[in-house]
KEFIZA-741964 format. One record per residue: x, y, z of N, C-alpha, C, O in turn; residue in three letters. Coordinates in steps of 0.001 Angstrom, whole numbers, plus 524288, in hexadecimal, padded with zeros to 5 digits. Atoms other than C-alpha are relative to their C-alpha. Layout:
N
R    n.x    n.y    n.z   ca.x   ca.y   ca.z    c.x    c.y    c.z    o.x    o.y    o.z  residuo
R      X      Y      Z      X      Y      Z      X      Y      Z      X      Y      Z      ala
...
// end
This chain:
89
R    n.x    n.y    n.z   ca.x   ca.y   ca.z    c.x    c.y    c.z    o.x    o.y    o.z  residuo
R  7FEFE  80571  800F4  7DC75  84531  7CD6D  7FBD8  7FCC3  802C6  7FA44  7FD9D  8073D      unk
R  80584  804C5  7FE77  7D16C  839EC  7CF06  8027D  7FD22  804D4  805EF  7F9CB  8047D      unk
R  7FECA  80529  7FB00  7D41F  832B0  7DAE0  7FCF9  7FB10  800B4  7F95F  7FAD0  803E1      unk
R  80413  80574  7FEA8  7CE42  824D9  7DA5B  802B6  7FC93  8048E  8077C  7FBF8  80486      unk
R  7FE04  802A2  7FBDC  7CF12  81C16  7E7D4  7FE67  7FA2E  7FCE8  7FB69  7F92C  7F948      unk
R  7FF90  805E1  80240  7D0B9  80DD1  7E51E  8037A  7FCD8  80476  806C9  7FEDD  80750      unk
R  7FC47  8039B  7FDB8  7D672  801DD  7EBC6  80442  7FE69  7FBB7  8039A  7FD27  7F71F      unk
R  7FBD4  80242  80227  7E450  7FE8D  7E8D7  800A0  7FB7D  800A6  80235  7F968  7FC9D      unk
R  7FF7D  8059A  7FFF2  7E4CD  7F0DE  7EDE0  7FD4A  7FE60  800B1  7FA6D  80227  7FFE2      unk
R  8040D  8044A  7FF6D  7DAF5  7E776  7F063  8033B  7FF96  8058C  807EF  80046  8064B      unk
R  7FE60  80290  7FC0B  7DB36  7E2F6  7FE04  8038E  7FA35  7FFF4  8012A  7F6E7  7FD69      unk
R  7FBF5  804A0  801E9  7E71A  7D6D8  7FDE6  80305  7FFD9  8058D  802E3  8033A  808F7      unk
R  7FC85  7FF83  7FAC2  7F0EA  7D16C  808B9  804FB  800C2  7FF08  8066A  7FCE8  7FC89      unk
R  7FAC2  7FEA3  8007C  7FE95  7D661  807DD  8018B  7FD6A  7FFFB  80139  7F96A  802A0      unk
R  7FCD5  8050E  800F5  806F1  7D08E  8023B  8072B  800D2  802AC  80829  80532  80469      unk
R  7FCD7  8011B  7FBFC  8148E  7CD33  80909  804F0  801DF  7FF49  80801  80116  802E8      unk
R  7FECC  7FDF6  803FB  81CFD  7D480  7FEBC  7FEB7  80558  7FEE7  7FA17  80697  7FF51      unk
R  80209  7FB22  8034E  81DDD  7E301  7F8A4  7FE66  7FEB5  7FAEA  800DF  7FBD4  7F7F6      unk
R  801BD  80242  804C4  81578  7E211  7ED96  7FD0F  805EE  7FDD8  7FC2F  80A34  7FFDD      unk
R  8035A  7FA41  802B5  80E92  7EC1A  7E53D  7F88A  7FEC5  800F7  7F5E7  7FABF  80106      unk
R  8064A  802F9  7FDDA  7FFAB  7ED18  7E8EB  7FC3F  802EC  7FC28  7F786  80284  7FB59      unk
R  8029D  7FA20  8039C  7FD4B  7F91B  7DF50  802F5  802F8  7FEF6  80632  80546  801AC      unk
R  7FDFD  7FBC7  803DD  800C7  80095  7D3BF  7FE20  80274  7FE1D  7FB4D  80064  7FAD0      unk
R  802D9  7FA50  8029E  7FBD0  80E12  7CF6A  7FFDA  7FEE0  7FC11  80431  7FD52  7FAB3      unk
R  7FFF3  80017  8072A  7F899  80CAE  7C0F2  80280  80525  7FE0D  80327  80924  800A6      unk
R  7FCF9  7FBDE  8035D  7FF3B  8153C  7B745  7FBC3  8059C  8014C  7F6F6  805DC  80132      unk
R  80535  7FA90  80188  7F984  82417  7B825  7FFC3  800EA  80632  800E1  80535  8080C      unk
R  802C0  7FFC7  7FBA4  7F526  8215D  7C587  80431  802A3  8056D  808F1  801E8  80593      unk
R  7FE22  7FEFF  7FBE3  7F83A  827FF  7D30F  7FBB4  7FC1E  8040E  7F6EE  7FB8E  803E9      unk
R  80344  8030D  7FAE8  7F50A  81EAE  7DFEC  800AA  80334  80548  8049E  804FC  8075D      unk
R  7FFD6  7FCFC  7FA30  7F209  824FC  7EC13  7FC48  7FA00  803A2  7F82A  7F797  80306      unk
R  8037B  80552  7FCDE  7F08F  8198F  7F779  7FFEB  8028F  8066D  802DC  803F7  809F6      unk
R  7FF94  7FA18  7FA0C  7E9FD  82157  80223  7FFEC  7FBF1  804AA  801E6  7FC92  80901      unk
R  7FEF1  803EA  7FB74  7E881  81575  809AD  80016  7F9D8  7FF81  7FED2  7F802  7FB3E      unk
R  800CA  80692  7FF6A  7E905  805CC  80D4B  7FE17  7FE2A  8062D  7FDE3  8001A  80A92      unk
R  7FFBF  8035E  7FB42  7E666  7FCB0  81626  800C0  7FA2F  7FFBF  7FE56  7F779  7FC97      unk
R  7FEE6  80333  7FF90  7EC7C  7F154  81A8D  7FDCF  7FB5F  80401  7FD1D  7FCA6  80897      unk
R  8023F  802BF  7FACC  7E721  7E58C  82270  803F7  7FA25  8011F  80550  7F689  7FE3F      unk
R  7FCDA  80699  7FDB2  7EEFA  7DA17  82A42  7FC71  7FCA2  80254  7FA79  7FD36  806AE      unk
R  80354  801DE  7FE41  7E6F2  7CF77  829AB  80137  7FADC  8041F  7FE4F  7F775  805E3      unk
R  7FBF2  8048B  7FC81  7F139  7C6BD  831E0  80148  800C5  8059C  80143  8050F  807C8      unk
R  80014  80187  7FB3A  7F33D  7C2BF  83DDD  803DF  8039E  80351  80218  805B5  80744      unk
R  7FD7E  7FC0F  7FE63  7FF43  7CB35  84142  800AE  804BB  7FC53  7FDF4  804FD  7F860      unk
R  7FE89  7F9A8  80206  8042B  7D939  83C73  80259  7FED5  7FBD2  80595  7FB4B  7FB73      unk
R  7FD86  7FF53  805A0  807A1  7DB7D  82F47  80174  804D9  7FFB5  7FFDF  80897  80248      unk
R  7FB92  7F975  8028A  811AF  7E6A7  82810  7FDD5  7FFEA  7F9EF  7FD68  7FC36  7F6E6      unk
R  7FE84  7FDF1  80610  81006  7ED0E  81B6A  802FE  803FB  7FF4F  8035C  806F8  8030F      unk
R  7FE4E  7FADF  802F9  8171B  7F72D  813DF  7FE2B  80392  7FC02  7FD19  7FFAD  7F966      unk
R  801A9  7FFE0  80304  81275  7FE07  80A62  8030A  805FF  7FDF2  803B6  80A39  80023      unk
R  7FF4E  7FBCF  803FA  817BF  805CC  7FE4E  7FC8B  804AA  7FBB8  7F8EF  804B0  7F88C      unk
R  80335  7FD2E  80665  81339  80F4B  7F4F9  805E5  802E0  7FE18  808A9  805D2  800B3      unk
R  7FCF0  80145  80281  81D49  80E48  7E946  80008  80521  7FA0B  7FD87  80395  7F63E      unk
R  80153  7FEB0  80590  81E0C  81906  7DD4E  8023D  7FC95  7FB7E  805E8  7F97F  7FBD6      unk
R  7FE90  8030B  805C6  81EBD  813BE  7CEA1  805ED  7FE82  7FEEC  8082F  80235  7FCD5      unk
R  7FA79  800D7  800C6  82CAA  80E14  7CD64  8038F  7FF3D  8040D  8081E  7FEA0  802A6      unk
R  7FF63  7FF79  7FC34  82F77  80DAA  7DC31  80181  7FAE1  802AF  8009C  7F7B7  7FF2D      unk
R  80069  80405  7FDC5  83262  801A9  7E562  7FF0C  801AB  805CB  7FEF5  80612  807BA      unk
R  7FFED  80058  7FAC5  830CB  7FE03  7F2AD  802BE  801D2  8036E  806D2  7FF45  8038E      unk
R  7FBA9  7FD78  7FC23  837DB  80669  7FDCC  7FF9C  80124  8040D  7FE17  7FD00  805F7      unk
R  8005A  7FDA8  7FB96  83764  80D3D  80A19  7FC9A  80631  7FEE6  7F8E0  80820  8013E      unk
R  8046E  7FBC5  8013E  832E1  819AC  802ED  7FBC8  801FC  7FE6A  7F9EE  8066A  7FEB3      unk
R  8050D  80073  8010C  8279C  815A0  7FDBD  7FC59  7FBF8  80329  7F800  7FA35  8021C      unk
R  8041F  80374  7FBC6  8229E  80D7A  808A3  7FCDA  80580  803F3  7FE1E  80990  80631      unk
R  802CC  7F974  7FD10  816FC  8159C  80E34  7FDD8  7FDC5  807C2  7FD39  7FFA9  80C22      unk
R  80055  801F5  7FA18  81425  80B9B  8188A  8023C  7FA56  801E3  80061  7F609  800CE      unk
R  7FB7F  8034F  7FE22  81F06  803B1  81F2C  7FE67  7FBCE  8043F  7FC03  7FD3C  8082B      unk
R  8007F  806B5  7FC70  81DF3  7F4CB  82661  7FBC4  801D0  804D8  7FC36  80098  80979      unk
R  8053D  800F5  7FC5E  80ECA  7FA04  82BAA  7FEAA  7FBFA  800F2  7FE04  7F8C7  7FD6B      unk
R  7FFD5  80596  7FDA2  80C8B  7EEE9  8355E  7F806  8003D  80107  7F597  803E0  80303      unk
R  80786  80073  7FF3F  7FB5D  7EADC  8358A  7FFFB  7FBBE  8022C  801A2  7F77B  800AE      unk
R  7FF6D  80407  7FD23  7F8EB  7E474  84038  7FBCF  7FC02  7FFDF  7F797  7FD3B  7FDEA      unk
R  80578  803B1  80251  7F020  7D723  8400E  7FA7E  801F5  7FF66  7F7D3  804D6  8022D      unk
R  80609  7FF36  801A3  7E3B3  7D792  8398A  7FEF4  80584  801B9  7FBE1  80680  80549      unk
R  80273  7FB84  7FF8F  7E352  7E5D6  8389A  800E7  802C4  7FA11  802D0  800D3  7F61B      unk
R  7FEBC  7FCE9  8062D  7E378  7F0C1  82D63  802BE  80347  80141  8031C  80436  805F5      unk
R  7FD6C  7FB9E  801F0  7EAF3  7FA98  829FC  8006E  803EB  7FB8B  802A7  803BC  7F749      unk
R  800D3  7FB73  803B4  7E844  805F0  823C0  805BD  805C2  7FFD1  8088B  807CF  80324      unk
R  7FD1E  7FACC  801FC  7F052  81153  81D28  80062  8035F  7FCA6  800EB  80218  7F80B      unk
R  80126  7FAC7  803C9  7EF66  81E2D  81748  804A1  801EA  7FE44  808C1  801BF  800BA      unk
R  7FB8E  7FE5D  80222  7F7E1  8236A  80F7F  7FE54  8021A  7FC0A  7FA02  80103  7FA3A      unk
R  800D0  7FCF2  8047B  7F9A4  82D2A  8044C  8025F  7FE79  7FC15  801ED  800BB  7F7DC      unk
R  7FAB9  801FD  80350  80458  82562  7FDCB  7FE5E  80028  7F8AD  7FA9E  7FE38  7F65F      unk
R  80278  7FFB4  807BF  80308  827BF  7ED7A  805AC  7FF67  7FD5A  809B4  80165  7FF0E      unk
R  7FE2D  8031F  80341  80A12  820F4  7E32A  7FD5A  8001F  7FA4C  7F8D4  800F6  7F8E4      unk
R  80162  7FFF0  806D7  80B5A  81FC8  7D380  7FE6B  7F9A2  801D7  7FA15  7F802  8008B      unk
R  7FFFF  804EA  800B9  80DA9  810BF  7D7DD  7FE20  7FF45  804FB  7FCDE  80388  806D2      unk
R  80095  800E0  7FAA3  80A64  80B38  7E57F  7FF3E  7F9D3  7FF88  7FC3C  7F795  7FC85      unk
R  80008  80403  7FEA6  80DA8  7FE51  7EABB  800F7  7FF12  80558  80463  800AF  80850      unk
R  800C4  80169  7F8AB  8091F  7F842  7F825  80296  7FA12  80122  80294  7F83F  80595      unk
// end
């Protein structure tokens, strides 16, 4: 199987809300080996983040990384193997 690397999102500022950030096209397998996050604010920020299969919602069992706190003006990076038909961050 072809493996092509690509960006899934465009760099953007989180929004305040679960929202969908990306959807696998039909056919397709997503493998998201990694991200990174940056807080460009004054105090510490939380995210969560899901990865969701096709028909799936939001839960506890598909959260891969739970209320990670980034502290001011720093990044955050994370690896992960997490793979999905669908995936939403």
């Amino acid at each position: 199987m072809a493996v092509t690397a690509k960006v899934l999102i465009n760099a953007k500022y989180a929004a305040n809300a679960q929202q969908t950030e990306y959807t696998a096209p039909a056919s397709t397998r997503t493998i998201i080996d990694k991200f990174t996050a940056t807080n460009t604010d004054a105090s510490a920020q939380t995210i969560s983040i899901h990865i969701i299969p096709s028909g799936g919602s939001y839960g506890g069992s598909n959260k891969i990384v739970k209320t990670l706190s980034i502290t001011a003006a720093r990044n955050q990076r994370h690896h992960s193997n997490a793979e999905s038909d669908l995936s939403r961050w």
